[in-house]
CHARMM-style PDB file with segment names, atoms N, HN, CA, C and O in Angstrom:
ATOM      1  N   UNK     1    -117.375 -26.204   2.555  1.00  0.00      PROA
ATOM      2  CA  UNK     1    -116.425 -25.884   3.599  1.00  0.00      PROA
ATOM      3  C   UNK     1    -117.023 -24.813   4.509  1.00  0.00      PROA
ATOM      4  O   UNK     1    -118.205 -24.809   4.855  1.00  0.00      PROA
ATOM      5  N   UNK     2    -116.179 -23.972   4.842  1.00  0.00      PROA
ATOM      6  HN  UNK     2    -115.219 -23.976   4.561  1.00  0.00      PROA
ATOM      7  CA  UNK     2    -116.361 -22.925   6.171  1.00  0.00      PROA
ATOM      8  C   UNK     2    -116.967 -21.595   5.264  1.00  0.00      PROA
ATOM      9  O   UNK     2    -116.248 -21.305   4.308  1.00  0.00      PROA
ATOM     10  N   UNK     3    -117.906 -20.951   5.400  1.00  0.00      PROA
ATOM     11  HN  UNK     3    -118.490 -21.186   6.177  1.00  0.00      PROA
ATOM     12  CA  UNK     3    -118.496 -19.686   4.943  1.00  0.00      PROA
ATOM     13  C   UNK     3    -117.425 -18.702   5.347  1.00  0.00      PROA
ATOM     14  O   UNK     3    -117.221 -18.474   6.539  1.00  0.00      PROA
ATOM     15  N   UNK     4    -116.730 -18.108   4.384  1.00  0.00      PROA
ATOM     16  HN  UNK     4    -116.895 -18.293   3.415  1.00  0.00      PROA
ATOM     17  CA  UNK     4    -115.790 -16.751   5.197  1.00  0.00      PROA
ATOM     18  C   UNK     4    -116.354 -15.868   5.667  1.00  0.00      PROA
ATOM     19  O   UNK     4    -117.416 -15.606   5.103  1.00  0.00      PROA
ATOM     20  N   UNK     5    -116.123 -15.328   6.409  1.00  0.00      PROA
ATOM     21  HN  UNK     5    -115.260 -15.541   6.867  1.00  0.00      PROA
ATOM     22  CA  UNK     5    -116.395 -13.720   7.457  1.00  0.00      PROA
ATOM     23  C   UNK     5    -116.627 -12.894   6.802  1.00  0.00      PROA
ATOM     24  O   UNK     5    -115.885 -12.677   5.843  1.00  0.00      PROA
ATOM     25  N   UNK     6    -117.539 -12.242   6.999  1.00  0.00      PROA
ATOM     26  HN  UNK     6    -118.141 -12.418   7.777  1.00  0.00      PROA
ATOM     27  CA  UNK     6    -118.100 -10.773   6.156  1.00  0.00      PROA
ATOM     28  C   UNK     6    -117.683  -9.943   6.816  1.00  0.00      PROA
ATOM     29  O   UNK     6    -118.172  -9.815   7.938  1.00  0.00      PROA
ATOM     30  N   UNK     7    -116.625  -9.058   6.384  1.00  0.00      PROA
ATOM     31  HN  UNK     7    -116.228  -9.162   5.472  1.00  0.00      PROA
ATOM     32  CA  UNK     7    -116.071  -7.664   7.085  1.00  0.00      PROA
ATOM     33  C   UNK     7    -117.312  -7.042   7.010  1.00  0.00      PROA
ATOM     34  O   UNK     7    -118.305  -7.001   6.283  1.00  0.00      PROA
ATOM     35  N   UNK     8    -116.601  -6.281   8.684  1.00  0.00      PROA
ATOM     36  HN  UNK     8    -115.795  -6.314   9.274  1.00  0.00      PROA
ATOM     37  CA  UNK     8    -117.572  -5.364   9.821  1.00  0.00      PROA
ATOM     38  C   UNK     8    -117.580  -4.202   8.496  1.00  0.00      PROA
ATOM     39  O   UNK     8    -116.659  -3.993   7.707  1.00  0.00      PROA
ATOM     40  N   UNK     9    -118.956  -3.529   8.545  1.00  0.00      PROA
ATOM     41  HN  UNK     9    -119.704  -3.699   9.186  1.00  0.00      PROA
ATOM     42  CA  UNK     9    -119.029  -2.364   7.958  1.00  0.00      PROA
ATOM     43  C   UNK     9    -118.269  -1.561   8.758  1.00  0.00      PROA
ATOM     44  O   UNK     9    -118.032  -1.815   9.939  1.00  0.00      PROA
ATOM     45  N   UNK    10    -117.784  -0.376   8.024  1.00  0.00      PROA
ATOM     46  HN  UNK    10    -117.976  -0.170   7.064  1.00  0.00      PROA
ATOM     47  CA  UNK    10    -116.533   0.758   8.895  1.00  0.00      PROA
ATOM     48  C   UNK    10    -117.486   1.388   9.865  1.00  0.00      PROA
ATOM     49  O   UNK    10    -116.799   1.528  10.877  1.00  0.00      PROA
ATOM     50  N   UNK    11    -118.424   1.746  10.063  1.00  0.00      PROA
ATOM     51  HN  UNK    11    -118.982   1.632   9.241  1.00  0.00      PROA
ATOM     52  CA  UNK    11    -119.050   2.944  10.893  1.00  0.00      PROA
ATOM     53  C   UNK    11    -119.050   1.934  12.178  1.00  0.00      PROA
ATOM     54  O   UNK    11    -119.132   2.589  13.218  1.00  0.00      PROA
ATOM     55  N   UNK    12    -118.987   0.628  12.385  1.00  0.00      PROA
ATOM     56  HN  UNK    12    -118.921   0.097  11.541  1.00  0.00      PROA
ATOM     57  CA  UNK    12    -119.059  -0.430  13.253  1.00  0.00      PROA
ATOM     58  C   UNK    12    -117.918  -0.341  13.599  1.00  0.00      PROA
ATOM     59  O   UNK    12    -117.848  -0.319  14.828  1.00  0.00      PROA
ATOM     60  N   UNK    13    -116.553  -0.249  12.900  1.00  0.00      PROA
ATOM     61  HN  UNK    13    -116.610  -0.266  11.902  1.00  0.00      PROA
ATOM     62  CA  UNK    13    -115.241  -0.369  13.276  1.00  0.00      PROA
ATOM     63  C   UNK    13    -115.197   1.027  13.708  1.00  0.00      PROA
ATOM     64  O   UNK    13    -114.570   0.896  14.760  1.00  0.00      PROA
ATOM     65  N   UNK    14    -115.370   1.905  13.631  1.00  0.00      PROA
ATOM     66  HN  UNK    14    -115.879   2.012  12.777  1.00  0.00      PROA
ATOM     67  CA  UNK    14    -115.172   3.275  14.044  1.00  0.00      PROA
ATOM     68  C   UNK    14    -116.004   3.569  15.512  1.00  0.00      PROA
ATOM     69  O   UNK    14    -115.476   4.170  16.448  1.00  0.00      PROA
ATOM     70  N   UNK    15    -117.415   3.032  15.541  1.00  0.00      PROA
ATOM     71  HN  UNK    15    -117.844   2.544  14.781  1.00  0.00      PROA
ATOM     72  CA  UNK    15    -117.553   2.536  17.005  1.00  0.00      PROA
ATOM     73  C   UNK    15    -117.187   1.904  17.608  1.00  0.00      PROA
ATOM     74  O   UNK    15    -117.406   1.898  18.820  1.00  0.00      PROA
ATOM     75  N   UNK    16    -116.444   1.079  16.972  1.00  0.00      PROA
ATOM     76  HN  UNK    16    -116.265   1.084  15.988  1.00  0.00      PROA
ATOM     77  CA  UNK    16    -115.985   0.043  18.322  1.00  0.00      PROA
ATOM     78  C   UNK    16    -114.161   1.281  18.748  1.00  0.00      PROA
ATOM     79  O   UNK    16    -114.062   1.926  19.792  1.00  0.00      PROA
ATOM     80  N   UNK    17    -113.444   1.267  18.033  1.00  0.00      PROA
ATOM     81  HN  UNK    17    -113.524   0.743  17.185  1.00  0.00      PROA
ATOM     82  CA  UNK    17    -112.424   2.313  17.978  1.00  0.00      PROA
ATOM     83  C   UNK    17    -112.926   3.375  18.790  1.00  0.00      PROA
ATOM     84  O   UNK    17    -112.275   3.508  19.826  1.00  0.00      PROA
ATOM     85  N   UNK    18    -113.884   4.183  18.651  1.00  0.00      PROA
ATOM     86  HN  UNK    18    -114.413   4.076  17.809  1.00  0.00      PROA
ATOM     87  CA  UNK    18    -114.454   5.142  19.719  1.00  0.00      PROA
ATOM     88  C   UNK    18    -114.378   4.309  21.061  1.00  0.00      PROA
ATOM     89  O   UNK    18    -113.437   4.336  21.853  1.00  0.00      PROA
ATOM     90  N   UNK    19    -115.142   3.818  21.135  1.00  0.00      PROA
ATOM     91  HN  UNK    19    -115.907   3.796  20.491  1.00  0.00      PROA
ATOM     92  CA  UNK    19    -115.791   2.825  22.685  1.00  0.00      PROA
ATOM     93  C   UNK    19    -114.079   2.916  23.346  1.00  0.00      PROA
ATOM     94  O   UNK    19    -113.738   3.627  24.291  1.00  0.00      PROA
ATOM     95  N   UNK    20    -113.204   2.012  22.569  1.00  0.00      PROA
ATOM     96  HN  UNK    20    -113.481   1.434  21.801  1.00  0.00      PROA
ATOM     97  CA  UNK    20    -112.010   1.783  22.748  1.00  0.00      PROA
ATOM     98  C   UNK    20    -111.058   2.817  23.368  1.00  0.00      PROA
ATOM     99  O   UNK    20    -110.386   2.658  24.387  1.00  0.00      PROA
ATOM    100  N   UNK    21    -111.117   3.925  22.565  1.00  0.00      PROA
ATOM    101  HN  UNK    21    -111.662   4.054  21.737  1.00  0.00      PROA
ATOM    102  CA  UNK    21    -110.473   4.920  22.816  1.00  0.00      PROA
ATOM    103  C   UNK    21    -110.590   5.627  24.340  1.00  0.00      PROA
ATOM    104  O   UNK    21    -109.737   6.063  25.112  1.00  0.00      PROA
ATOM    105  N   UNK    22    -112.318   5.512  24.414  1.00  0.00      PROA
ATOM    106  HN  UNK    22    -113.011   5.157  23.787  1.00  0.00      PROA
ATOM    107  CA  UNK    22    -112.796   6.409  25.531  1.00  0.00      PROA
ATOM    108  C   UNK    22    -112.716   5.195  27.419  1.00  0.00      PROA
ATOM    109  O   UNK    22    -112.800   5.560  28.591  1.00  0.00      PROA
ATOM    110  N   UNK    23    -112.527   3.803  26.801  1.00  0.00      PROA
ATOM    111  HN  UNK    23    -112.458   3.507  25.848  1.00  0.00      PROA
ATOM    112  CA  UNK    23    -112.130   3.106  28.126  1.00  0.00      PROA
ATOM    113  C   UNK    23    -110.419   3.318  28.444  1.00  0.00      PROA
ATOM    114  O   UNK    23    -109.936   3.555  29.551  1.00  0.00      PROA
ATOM    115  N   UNK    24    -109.447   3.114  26.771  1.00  0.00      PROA
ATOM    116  HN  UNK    24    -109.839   2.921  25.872  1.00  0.00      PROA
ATOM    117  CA  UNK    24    -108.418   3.950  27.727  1.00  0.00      PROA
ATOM    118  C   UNK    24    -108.302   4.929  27.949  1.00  0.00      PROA
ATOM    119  O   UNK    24    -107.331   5.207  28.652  1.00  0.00      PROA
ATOM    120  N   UNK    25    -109.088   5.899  27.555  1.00  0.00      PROA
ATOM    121  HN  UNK    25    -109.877   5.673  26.984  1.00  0.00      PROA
ATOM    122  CA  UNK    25    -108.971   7.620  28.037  1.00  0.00      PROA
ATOM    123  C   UNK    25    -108.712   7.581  29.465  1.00  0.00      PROA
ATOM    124  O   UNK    25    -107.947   8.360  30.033  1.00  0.00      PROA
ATOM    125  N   UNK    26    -109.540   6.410  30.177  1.00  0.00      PROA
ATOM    126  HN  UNK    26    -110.161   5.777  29.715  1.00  0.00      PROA
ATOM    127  CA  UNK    26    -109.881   6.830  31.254  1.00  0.00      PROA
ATOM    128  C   UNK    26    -108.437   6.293  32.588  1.00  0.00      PROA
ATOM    129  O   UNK    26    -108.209   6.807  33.683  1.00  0.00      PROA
ATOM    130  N   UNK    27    -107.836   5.301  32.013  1.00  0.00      PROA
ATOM    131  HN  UNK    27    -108.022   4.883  31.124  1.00  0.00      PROA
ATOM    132  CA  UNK    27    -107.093   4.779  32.919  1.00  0.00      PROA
ATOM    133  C   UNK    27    -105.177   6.016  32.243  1.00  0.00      PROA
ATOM    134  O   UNK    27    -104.045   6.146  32.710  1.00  0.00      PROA
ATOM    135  N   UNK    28    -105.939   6.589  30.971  1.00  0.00      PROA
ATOM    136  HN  UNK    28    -106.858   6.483  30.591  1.00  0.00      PROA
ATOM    137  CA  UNK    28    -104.773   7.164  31.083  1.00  0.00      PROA
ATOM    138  C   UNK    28    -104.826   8.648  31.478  1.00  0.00      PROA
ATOM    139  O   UNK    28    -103.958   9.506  31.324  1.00  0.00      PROA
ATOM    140  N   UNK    29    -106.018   8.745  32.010  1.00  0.00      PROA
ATOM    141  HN  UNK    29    -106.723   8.048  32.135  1.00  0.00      PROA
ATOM    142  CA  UNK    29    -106.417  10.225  32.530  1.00  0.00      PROA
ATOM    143  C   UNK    29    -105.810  10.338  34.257  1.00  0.00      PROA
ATOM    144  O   UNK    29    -105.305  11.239  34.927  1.00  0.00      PROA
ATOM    145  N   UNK    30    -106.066   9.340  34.428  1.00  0.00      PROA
ATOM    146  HN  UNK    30    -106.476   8.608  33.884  1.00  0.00      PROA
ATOM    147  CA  UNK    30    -105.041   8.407  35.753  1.00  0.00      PROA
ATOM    148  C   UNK    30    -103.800   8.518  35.861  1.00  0.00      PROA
ATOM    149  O   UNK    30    -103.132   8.878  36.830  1.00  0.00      PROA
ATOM    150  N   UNK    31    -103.352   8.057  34.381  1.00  0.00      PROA
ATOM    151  HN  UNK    31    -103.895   7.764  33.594  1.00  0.00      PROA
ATOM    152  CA  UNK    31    -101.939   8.216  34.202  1.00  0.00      PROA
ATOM    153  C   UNK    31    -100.929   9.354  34.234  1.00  0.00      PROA
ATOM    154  O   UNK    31     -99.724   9.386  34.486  1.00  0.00      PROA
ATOM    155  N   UNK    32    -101.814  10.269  33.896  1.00  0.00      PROA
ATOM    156  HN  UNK    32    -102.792  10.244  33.691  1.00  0.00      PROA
ATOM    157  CA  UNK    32    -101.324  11.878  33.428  1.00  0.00      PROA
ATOM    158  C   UNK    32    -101.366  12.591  34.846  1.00  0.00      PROA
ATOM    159  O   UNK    32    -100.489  13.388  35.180  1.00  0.00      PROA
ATOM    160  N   UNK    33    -102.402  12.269  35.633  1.00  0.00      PROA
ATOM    161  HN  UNK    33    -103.115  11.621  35.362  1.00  0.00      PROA
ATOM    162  CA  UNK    33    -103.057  13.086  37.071  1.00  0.00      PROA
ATOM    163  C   UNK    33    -101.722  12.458  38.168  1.00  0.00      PROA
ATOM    164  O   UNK    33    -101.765  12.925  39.306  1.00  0.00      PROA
ATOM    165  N   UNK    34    -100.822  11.665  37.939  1.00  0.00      PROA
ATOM    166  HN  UNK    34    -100.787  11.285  37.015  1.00  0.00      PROA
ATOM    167  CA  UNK    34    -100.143  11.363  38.704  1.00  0.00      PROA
ATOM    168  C   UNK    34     -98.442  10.932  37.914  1.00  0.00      PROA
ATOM    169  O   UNK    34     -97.627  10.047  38.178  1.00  0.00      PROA
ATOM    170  N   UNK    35     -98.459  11.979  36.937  1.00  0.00      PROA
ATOM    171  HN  UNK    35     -99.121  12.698  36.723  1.00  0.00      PROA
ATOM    172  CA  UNK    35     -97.452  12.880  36.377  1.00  0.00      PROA
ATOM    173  C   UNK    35     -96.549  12.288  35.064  1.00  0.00      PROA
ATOM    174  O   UNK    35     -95.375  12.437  34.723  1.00  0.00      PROA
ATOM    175  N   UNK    36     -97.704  11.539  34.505  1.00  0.00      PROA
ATOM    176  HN  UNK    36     -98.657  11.418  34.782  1.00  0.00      PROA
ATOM    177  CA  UNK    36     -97.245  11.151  33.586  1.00  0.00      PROA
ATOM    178  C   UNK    36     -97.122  12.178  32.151  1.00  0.00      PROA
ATOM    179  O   UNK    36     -97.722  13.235  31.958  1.00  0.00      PROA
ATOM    180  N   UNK    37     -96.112  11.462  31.215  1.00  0.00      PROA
ATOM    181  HN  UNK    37     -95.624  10.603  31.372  1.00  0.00      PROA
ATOM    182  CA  UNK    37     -96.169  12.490  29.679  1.00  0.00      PROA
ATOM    183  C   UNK    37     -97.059  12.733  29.339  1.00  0.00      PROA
ATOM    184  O   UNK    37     -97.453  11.594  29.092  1.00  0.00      PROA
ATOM    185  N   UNK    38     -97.921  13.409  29.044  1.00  0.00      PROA
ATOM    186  HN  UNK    38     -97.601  14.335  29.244  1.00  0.00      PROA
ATOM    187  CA  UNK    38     -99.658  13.256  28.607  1.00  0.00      PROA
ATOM    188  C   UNK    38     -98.973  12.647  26.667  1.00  0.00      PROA
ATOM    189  O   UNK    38     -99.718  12.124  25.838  1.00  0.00      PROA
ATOM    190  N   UNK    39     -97.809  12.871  26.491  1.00  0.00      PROA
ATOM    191  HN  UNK    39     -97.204  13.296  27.165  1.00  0.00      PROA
ATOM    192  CA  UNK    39     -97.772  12.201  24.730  1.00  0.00      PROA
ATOM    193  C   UNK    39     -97.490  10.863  24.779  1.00  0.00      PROA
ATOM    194  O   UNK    39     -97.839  10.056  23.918  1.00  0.00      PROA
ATOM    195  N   UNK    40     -96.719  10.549  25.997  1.00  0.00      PROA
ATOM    196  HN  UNK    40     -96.434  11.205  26.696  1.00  0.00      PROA
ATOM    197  CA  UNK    40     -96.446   8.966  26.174  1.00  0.00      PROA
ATOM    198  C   UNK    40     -98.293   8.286  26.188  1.00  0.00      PROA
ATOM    199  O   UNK    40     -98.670   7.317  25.529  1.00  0.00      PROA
ATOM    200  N   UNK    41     -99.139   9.103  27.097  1.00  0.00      PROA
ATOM    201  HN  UNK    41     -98.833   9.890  27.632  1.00  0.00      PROA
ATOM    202  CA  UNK    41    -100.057   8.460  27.630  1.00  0.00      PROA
ATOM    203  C   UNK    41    -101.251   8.487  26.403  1.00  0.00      PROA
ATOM    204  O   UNK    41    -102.172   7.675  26.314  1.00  0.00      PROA
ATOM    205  N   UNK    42    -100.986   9.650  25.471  1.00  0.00      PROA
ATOM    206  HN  UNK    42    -100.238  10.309  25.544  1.00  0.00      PROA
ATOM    207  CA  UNK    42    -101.637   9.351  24.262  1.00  0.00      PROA
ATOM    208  C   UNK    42    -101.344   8.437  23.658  1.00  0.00      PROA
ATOM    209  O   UNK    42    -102.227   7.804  23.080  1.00  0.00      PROA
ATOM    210  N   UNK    43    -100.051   8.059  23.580  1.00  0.00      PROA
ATOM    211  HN  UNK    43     -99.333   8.573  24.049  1.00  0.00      PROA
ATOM    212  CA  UNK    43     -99.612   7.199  22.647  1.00  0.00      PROA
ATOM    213  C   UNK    43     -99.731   5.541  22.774  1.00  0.00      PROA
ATOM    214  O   UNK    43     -99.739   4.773  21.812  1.00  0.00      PROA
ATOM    215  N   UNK    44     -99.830   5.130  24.297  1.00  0.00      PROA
ATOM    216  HN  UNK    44     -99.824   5.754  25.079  1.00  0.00      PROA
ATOM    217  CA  UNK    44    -100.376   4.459  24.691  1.00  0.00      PROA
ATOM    218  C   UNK    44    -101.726   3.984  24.202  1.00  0.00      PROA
ATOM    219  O   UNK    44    -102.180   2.963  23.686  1.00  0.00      PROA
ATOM    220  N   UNK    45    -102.212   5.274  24.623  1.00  0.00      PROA
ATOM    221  HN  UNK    45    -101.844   6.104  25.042  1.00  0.00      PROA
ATOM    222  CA  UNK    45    -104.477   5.132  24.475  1.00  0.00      PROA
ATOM    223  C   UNK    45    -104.536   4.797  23.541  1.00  0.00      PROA
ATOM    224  O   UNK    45    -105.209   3.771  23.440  1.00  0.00      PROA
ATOM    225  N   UNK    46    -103.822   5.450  21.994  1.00  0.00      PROA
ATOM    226  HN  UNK    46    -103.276   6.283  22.076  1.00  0.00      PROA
ATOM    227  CA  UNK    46    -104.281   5.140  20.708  1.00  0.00      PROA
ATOM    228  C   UNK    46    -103.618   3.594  20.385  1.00  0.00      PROA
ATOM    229  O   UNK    46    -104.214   2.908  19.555  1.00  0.00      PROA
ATOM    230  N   UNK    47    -102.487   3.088  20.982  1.00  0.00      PROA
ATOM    231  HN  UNK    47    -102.003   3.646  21.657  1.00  0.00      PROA
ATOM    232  CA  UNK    47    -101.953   1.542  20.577  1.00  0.00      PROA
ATOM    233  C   UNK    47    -102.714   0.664  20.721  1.00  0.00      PROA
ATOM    234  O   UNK    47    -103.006  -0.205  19.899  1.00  0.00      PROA
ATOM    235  N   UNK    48    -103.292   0.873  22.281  1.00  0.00      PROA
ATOM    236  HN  UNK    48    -103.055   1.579  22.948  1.00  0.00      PROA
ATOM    237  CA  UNK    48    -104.725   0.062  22.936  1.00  0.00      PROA
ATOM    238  C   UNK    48    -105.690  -0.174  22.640  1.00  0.00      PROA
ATOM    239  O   UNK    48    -106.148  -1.315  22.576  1.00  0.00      PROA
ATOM    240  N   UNK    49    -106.394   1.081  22.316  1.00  0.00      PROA
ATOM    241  HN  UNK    49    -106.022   2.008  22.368  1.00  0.00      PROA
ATOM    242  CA  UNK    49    -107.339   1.064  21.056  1.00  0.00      PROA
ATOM    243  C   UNK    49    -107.742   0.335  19.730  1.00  0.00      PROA
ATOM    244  O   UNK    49    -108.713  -0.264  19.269  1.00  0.00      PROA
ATOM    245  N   UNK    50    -106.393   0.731  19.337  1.00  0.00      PROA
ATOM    246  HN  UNK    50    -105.603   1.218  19.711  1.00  0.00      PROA
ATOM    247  CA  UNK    50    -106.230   0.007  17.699  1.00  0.00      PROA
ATOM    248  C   UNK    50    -106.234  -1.658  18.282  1.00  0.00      PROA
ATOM    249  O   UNK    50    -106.915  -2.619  17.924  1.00  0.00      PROA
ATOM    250  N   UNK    51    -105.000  -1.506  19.490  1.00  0.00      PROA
ATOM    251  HN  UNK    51    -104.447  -0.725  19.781  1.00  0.00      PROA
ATOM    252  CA  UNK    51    -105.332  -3.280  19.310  1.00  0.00      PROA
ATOM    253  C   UNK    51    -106.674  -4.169  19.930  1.00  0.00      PROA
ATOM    254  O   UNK    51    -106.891  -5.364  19.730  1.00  0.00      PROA
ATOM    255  N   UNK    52    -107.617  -3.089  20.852  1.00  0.00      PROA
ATOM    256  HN  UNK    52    -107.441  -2.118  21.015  1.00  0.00      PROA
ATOM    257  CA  UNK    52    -108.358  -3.827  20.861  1.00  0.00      PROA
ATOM    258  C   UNK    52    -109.357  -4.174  19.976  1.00  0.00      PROA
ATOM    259  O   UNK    52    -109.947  -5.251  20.059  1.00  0.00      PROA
ATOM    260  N   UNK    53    -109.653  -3.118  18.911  1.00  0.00      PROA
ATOM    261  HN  UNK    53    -109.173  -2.243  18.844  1.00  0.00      PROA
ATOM    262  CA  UNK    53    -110.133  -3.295  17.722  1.00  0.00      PROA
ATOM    263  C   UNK    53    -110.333  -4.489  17.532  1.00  0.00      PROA
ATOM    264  O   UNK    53    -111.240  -5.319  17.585  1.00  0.00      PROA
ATOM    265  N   UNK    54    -108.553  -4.330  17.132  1.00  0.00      PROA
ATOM    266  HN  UNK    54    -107.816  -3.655  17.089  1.00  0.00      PROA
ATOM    267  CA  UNK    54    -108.122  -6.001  16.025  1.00  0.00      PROA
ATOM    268  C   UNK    54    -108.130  -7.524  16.452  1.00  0.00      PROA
ATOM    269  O   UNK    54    -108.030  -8.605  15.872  1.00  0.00      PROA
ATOM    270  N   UNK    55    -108.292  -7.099  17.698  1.00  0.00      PROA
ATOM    271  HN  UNK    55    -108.373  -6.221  18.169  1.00  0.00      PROA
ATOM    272  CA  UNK    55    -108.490  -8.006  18.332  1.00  0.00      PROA
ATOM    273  C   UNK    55    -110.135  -8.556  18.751  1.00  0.00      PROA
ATOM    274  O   UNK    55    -110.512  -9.707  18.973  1.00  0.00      PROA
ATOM    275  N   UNK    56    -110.901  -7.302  18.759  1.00  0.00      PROA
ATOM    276  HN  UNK    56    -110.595  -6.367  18.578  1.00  0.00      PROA
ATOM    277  CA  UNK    56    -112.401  -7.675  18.626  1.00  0.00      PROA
ATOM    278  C   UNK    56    -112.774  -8.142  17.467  1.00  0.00      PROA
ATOM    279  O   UNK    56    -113.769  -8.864  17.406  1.00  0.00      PROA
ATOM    280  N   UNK    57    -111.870  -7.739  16.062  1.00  0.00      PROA
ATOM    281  HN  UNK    57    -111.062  -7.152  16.112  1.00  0.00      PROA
ATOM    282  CA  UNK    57    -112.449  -8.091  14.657  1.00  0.00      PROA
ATOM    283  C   UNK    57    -111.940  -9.831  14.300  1.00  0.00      PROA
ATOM    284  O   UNK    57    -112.708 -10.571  13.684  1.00  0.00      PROA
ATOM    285  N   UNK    58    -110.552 -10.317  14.786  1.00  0.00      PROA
ATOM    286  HN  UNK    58    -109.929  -9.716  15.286  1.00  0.00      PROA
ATOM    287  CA  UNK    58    -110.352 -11.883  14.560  1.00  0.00      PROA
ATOM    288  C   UNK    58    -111.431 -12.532  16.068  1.00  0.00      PROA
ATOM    289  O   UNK    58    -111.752 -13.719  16.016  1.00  0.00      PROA
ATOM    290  N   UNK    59    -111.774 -11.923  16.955  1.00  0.00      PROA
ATOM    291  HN  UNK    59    -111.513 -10.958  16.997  1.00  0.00      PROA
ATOM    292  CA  UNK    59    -112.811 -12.598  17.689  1.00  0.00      PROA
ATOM    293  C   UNK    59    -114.556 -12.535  17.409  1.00  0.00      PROA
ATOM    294  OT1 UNK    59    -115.320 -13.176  18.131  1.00  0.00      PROA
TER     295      UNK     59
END
């Protein structure tokens, strides 16, 4: 049948989570400069993040 997927070693998931973090940093650094919650806009960055993760790891 189909060979299963070998989970990403973590230091790979933790770069990709970095990378992640620091592209929404940037659109929510945007967000904040034109008067947003800076906790809403964290809270945002880190949802985005995580999901693009999970979403890079089933792709």
């Amino acid at each position: 049948m189909f060979p299963s997927p070998t989970p990403e070693p973590r230091s790979e998931v933790f770069t990709q989570l970095a990378v992640a973090c620091l592209g929404a940093g940037v659109v929510t650094t945007v967000a904040v400069a034109q008067g947003q919650n800076p906790l809403t806009a964290l809270g945002i960055t880190l949802f985005s993040a995580i999901a693009a993760v999970m979403v890079g790891q089933v792709i």
